[in-house]
MMTF fields as JSON, N, C-alpha, C and O atoms, coordinates in Angstrom:
{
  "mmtfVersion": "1.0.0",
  "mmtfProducer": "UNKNOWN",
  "numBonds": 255,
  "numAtoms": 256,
  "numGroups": 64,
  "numChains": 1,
  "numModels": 1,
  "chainsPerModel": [1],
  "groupsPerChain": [64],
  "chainIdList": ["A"],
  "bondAtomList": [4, 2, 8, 6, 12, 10, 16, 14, 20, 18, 24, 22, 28, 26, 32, 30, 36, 34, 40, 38, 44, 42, 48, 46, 52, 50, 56, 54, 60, 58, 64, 62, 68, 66, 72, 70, 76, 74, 80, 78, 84, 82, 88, 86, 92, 90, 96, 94, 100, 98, 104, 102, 108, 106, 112, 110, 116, 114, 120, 118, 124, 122, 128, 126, 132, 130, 136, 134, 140, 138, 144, 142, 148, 146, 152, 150, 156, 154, 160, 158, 164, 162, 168, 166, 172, 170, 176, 174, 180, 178, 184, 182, 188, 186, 192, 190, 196, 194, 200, 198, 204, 202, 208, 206, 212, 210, 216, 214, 220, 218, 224, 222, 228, 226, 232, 230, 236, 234, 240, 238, 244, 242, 248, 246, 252, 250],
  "bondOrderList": [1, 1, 1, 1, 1, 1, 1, 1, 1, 1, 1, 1, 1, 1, 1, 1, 1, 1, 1, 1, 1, 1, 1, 1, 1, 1, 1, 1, 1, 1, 1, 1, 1, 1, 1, 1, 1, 1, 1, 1, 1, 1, 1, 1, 1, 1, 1, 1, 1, 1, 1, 1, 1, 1, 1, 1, 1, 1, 1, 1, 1, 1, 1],
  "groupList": [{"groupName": "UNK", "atomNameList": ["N", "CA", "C", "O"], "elementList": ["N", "C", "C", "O"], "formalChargeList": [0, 0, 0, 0], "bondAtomList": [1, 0, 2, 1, 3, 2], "bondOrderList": [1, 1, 2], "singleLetterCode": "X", "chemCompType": "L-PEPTIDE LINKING"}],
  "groupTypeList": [0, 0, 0, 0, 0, 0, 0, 0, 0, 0, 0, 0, 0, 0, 0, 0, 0, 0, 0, 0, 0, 0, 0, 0, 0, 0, 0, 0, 0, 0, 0, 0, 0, 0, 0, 0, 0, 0, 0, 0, 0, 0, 0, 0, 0, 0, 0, 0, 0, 0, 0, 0, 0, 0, 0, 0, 0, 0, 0, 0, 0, 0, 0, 0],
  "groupIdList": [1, 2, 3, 4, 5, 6, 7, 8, 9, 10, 11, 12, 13, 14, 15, 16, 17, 18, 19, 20, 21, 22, 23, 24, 25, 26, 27, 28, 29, 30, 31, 32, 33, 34, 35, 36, 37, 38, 39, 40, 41, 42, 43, 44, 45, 46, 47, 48, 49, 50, 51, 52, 53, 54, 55, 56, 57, 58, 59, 60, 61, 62, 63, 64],
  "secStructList": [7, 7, 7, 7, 7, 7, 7, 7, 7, 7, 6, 6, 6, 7, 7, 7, 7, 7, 7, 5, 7, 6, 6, 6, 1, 7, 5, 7, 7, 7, 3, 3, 3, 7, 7, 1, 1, 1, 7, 7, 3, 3, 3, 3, 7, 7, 1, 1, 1, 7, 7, 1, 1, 2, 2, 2, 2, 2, 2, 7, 3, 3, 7, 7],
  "xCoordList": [0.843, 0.0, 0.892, 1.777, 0.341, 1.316, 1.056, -0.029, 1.684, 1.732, 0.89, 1.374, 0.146, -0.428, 0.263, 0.253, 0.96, 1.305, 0.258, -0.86, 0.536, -0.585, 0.336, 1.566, -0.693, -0.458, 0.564, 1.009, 1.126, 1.957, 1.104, 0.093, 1.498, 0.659, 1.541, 2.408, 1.41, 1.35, 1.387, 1.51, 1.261, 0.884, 2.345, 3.211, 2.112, 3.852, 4.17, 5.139, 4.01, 4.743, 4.127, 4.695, 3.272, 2.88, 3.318, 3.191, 3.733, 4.551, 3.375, 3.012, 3.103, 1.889, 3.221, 4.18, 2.785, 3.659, 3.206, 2.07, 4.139, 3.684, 4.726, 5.811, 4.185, 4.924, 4.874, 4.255, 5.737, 5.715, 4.973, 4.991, 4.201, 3.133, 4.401, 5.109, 4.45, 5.68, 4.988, 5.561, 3.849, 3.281, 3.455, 4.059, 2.986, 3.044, 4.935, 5.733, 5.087, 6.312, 5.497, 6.092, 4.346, 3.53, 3.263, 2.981, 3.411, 3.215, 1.542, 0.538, 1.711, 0.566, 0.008, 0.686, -0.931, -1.416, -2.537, -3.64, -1.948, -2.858, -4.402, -4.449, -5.647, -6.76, -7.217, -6.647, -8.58, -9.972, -10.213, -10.237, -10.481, -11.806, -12.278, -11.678, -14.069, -14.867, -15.408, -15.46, -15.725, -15.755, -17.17, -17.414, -17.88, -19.28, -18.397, -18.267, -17.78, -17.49, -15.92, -15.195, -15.483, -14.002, -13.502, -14.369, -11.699, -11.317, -11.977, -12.215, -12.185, -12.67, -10.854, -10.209, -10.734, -9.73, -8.959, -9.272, -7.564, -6.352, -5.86, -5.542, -6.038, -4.972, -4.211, -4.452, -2.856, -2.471, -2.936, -3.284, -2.846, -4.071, -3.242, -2.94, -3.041, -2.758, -3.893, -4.657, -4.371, -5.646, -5.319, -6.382, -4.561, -5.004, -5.543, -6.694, -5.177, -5.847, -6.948, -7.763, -7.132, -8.354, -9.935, -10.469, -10.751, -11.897, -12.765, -13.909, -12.567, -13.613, -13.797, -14.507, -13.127, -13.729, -12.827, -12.127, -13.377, -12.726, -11.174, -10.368, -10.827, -9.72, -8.697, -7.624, -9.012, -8.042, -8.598, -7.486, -9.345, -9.781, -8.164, -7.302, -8.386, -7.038, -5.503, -4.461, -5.512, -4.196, -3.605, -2.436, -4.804, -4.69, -4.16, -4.574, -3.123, -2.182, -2.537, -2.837, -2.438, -3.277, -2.056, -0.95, -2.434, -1.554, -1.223, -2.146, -0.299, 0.152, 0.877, 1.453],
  "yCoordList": [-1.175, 0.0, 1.243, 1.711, 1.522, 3.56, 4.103, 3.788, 4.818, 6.248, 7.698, 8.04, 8.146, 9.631, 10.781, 11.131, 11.375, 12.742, 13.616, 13.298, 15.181, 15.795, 16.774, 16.808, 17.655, 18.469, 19.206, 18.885, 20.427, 21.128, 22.662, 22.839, 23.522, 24.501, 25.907, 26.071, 26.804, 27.876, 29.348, 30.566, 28.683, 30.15, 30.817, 30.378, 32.203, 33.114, 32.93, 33.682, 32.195, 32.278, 33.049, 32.98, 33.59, 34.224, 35.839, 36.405, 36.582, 38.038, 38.864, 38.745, 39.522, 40.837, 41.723, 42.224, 41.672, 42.291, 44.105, 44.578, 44.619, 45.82, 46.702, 46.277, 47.84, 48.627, 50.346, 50.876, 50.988, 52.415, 53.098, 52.624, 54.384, 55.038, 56.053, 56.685, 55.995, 56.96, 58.678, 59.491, 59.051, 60.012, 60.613, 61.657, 59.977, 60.232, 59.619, 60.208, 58.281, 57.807, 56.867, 56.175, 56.829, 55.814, 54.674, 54.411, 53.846, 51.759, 51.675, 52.192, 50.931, 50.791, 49.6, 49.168, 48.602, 47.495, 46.983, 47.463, 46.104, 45.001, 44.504, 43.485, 44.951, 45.197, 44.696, 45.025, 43.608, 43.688, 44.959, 45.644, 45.391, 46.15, 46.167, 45.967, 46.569, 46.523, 47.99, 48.983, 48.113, 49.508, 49.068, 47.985, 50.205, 50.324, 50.413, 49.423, 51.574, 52.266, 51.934, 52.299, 51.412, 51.242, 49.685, 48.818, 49.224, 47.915, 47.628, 48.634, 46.528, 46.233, 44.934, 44.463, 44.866, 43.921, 44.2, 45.007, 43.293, 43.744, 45.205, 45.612, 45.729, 47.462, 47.429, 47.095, 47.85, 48.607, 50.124, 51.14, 49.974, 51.547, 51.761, 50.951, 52.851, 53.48, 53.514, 54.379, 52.73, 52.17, 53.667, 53.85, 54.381, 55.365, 56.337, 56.7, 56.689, 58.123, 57.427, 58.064, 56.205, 55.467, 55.643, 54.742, 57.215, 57.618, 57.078, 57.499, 56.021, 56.419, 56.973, 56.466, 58.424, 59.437, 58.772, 57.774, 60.192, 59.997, 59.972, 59.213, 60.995, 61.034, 60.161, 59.875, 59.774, 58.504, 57.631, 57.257, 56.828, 55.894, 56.111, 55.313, 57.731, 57.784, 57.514, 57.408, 57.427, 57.066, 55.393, 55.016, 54.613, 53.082, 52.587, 53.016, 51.574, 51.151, 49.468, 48.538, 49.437, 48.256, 47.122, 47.365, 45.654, 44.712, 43.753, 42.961, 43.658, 42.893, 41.88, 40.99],
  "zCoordList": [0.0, 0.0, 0.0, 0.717, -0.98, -0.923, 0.177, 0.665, 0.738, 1.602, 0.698, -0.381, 1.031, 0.448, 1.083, 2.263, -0.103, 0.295, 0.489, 0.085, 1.316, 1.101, 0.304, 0.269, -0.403, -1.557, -1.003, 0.099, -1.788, -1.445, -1.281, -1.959, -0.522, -0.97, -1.121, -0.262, -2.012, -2.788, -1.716, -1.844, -0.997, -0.094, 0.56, 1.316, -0.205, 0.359, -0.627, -0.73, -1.96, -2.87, -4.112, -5.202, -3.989, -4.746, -4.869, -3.783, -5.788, -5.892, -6.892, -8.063, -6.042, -7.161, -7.74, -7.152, -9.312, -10.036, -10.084, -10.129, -10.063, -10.289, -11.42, -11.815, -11.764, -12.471, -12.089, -11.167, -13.119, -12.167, -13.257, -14.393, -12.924, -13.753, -14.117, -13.333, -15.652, -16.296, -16.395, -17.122, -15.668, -15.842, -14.051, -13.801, -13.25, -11.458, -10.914, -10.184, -11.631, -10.293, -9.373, -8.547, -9.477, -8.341, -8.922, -10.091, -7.733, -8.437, -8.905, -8.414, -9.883, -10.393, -10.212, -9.28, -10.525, -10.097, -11.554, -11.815, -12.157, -12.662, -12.486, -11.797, -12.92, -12.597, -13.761, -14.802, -13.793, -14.757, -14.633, -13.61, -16.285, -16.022, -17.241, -18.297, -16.933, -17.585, -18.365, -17.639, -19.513, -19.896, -20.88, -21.412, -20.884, -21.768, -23.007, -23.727, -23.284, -24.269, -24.402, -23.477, -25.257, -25.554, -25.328, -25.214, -25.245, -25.1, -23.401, -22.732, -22.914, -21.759, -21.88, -22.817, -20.156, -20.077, -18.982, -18.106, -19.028, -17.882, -18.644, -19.762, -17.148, -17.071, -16.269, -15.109, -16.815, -15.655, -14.881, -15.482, -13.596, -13.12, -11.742, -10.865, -11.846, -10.163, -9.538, -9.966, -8.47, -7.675, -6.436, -5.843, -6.086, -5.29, -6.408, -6.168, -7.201, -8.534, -9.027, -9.695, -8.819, -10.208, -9.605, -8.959, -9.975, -9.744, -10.486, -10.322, -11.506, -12.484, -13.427, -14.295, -13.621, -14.718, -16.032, -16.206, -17.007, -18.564, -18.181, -18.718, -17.082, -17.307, -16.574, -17.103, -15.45, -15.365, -15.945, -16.319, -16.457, -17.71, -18.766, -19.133, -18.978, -20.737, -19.879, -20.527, -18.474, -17.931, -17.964, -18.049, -17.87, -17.932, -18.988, -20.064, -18.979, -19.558, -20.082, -19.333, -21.157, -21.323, -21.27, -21.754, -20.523, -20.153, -21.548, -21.735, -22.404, -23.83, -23.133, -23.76]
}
């Protein structure tokens, strides 16, 4: 009869990637988002500036 391992687990090993906003200097963060009007998808978005409006909308950086 085999012995059962138990799984391994993942936890602590995970690293949130970030990048720097070439417009502020502030880390930005990897986000869904959903848009009526325009591409919908992963952005990059500075989550302290990200109100909503038109105009941080034209700051979001789209993830390729």
């Amino acid at each position: 009869m085999a012995t059962k391992r138990p799984a391994k687990l993942a936890i602590g090993k995970k690293v949130q990637q970030t990048r720097i906003c070439p417009e502020t200097g502030k880390s930005m963060t990897a986000v869904r988002v959903v848009q009526s009007e325009g591409p919908s998808g992963m952005q990059w978005v500075v989550l302290e500036d990200f109100d909503g409006s038109d105009a941080s909308a034209q700051r979001m950086i789209p993830i390729r």
